[in-house]
GUZAVEX-409948 format. One record per residue (C-alpha): z, x, y. Coordinates in steps of 0.05 Angstrom, whole numbers, padded with zeros to 5 digits, always signed. Example, Ala and Ser with C-alpha at 12.3 -4.5 7.8 and 13.67 -1.06 7.14 Angstrom:
+00156+00246-00090 +00143+00273-00021 
This chain:
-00013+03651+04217 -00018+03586+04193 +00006+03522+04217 +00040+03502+04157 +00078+03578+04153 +00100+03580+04224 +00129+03506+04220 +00174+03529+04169 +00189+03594+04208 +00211+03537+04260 +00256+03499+04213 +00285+03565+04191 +00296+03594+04252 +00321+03513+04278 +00293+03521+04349 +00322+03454+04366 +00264+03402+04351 +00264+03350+04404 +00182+03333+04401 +00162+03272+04433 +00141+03224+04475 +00091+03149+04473 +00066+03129+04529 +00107+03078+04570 +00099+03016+04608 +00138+02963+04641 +00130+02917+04693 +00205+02892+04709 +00239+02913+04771 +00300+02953+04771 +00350+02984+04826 +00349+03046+04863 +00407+03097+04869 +00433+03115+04932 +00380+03171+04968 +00326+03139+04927 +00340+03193+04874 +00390+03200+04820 +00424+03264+04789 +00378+03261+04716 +00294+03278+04743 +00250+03231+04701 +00219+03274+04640 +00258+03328+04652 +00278+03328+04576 +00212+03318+04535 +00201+03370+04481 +00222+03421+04425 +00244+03467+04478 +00295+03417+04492 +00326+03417+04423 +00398+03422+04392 +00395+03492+04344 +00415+03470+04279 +00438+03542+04264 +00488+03589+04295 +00449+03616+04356 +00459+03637+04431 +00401+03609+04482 +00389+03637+04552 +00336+03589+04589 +00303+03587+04655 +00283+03526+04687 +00237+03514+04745 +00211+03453+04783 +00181+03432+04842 +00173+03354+04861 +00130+03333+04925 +00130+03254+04945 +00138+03198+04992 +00171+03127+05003 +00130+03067+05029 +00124+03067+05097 +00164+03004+05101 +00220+03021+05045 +00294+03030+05089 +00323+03086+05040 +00401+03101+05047 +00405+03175+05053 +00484+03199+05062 +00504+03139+05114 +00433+03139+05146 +00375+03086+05153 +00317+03120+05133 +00239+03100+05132 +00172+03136+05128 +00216+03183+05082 +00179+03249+05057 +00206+03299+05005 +00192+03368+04986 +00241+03403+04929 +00251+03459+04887 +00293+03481+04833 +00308+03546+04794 +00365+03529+04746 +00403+03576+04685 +00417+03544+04628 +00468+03567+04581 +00473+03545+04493 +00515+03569+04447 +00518+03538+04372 +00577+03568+04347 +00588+03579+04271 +00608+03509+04260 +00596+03459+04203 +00613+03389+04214 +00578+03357+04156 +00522+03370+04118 +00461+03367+04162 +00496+03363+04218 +00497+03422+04274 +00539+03422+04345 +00522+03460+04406 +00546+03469+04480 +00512+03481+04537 +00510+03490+04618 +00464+03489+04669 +00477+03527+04741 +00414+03501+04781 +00395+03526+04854 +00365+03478+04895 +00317+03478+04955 +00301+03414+04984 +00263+03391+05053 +00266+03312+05074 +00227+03279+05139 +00237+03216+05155 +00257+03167+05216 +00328+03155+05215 +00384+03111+05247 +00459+03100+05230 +00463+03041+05175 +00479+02990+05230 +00422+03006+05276 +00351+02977+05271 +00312+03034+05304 +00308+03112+05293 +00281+03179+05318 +00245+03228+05268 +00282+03282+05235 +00273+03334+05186 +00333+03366+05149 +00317+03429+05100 +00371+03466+05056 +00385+03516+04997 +00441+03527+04954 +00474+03510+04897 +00468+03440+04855 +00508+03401+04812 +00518+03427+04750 +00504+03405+04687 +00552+03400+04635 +00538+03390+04561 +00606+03395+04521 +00582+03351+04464 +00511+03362+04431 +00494+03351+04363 +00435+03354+04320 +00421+03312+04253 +00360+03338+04201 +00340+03277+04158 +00283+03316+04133 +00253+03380+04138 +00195+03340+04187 +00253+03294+04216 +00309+03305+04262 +00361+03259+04308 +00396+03290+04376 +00447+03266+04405 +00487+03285+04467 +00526+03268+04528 +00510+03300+04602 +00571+03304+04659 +00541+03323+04730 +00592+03348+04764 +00591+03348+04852 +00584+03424+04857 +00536+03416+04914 +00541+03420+04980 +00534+03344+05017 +00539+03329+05085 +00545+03256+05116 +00494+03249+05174 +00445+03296+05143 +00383+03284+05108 +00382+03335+05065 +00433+03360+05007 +00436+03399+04953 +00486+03355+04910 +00501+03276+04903 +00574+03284+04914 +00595+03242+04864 +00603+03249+04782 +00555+03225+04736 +00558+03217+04655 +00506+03210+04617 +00500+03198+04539 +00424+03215+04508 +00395+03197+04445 +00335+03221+04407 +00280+03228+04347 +00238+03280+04335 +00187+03285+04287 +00146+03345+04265 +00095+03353+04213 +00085+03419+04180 +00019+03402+04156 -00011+03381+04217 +00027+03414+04259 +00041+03349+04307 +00101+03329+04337 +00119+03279+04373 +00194+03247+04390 +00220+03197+04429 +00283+03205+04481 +00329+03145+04510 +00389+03156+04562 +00430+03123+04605 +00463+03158+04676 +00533+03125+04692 +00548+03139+04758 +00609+03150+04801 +00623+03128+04871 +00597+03163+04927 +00677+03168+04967 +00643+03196+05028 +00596+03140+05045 +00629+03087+04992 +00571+03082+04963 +00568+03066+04888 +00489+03079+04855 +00481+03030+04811 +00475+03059+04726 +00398+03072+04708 +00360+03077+04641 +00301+03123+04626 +00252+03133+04563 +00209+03194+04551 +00165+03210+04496 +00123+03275+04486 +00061+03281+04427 +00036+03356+04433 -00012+03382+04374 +00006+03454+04350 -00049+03514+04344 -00047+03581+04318 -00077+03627+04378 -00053+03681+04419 -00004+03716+04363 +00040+03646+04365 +00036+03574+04367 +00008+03538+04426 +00013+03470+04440 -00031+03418+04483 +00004+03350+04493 +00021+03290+04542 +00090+03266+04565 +00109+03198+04595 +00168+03169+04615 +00194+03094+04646 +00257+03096+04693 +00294+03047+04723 +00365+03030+04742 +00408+02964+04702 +00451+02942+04749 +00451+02935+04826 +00488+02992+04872 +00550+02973+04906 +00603+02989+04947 +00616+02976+05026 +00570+03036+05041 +00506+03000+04995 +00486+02958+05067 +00417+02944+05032 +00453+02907+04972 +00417+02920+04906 +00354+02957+04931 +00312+02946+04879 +00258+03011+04847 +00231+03031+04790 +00188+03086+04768 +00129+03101+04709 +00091+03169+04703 +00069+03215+04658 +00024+03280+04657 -00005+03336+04611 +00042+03383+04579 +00028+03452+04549 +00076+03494+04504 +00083+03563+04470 +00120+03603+04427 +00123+03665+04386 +00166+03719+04363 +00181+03782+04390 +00235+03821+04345 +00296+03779+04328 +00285+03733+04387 +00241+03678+04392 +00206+03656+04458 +00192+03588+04475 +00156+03562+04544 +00126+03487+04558 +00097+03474+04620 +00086+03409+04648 +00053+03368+04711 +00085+03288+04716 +00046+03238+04761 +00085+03177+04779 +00032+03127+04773 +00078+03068+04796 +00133+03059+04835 +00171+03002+04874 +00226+03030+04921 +00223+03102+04905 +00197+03160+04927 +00126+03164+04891 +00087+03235+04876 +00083+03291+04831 +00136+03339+04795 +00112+03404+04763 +00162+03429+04707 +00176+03505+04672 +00214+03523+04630 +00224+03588+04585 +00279+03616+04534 +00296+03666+04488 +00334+03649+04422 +00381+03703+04400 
């Protein structure tokens, strides 16, 4: 199979290209959210296999990650009405996405799709702790499973302004559907709403089989009415360039992603003791990708290791991402 023939099987099938991602830098400081950690994972949405369907289609996806990392000794995190230092994190999630594209025109070249995600969560946190108005704390360890918030996509929509050339956009709503505790360490939800609205290019050449696209978003979060506690709104940029091969009876792909996160404005809120707590975060990591077609359905899976190479006020370490659907 040629490059060339199964990048048109692509467009015709319209497996949602999202294809991206430049390599990022920035030296500015930023703000951290409450927890050190935020609802959206940095480079969690990277690739094709991230794509709005420009066709009537249904899409049943599994998603897996695992993220291992650290604060600075030194860094006081606020962790659900806690003091927190020498702060260690271990994590895991399995998550079920959900897309339909129903038989809907809007416009010419434009396609809309829906989607959810239903994630389970598994997260283990050390770290030496103390109520927010204390100066010393004992070490603790907190570990729990269960259900996450869920991610809500009621608005996604996909643009082709050429065959090689798409635009995505879409908007995000986290909803609190985990459980959260005050006093403990660990949860597995932020207990609070976040929207977030998500634009995108993607670029893929047929005769080279490159592709490479470029995503920007901004999380909008609500307040935290537990611990009054209001994370402050962050920005993040990821871009993924992955070069397509004919092997193994499909396409396989051998790439990079990087991303740059940070927060724009400071947290708030009587609960934010620690006023603006300033973070940001850069990493980036190979990324490998597959697909072929079995039948009438079409198999996608990307697989991808993130290093955060810098990081000021955050948790700093590696993430390890799967993910793998069937189009129907």
């Amino acid at each position: 199979m040629s490059i060339q023939t199964h990048s048109k099987h692509i467009n015709r099938k319209r497996l949602g290209h999202i294809i991206l991602f430049i390599s990022i830098a920035c030296s500015s400081l930023a703000y951290a959210e409450e927890g050190g950690s935020g609802h959206y994972m940095p480079g969690s949405m990277a690739s094709s296999i991230d794509g709005v369907p420009a066709t009537e289609t249904v899409i049943t996806r599994i998603n897996y990650l695992t993220y291992s990392g650290s604060f600075d000794k030194d860094v006081v995190v606020p962790i659900a009405g806690l003091a927190a230092t020498q702060v260690g994190v271990e994590s895991q999630a399995l998550g079920l996405t959900l897309l339909w594209r129903p038989p809907v025109e809007l416009a010419k070249g434009w396609s809309y799709a829906m989607s959810t995600t239903i994630p389970y969560v598994t997260i283990d946190v050390s770290a030496s702790v103390s109520d927010l108005s204390k100066s010393v704390g004992a070490k603790r360890s907190s570990s729990v499973s269960g259900i996450g918030d869920i991610i809500l996509m009621p608005l996604m929509l996909n643009y082709t302004i050429t065959p090689e050339l798409n635009t995505n956009f879409r908007i995000s709503a986290y909803a609190p559907t985990g459980d959260y505790e005050v006093g403990r360490l660990a949860n597995t939800g932020k207990n609070f709403w976040s929207f977030e609205p998500t634009a995108s290019l993607i670029y893929l050449s047929p005769n080279t089989g490159r592709e490479f696209s470029t995503y920007a978003g901004i999380t909008f979060n609500q307040s935290n009415s537990a611990t009054n506690y209001k994370s402050g709104n962050q920005a993040h940029i990821e871009s993924t360039f992955i070069q397509h091969l004919p092997m193994f009876g499909g396409v396989a792909g051998f790439g990079a992603t990087a991303y740059w996160y940070q927060q724009i404005s400071g947290d708030s809120g009587s609960g934010a003791k620690y006023g603006d707590f300033k973070a940001r975060s850069i990493g980036g990591g190979p990324t490998l990708f597959y697909s072929a077609r079995t039948g009438n359905t079409d198999i996608v899976a990307e697989l991808k290791w993130l290093h955060e190479f810098d990081t000021d006020r955050r948790a700093k370490g590696d993430t390890i991402f799967f993910k793998i659907l069937a189009k129907f």
